[in-house]
N, C-alpha and C positions, 0 to 999 in steps of 0.2 A: 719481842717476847710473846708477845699475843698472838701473834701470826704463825708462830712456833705450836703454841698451843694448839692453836684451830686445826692447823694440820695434823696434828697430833690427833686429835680429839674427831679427825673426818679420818682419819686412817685405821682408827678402832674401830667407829663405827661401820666401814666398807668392812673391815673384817668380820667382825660380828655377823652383818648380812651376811658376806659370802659364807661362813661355818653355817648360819641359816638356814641356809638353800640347799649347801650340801646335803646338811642335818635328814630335810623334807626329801629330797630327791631319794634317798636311800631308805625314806619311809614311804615314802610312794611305790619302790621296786617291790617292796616286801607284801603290800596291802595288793600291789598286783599278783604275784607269786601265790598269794593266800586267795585269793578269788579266782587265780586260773589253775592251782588245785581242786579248790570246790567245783568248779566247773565242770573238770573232768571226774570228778570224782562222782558228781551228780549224773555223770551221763552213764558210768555203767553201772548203776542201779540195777535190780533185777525189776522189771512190773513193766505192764503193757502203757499204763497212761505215766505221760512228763509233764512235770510243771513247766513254768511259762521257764523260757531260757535265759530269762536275768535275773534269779533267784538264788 
């Protein structure tokens, strides 16, 4: 019965992680998306001087 449990209780938690990772992987895509919007967005500004290029 215990040993039931245990695997029970490591097969939640592997899920758990893996929803995790998913979770972040899909939050990482977006924060990219949104920084290589501004990116490009920063570049056709209108003005002679650019700020530094990781701004």
């Amino acid at each position: 019965m215990l040993a039931l449990v245990l695997v029970l209780l490591l097969a939640l938690l592997l899920f758990g992680a893996g929803f995790a990772i998913k979770v972040l992987w899909w939050i990482a895509v977006a924060v990219f998306v949104v920084w290589l919007l501004g990116f490009i967005a920063r570049g056709t500004t209108a003005g002679g001087s650019r700020g530094r290029w990781y701004r």
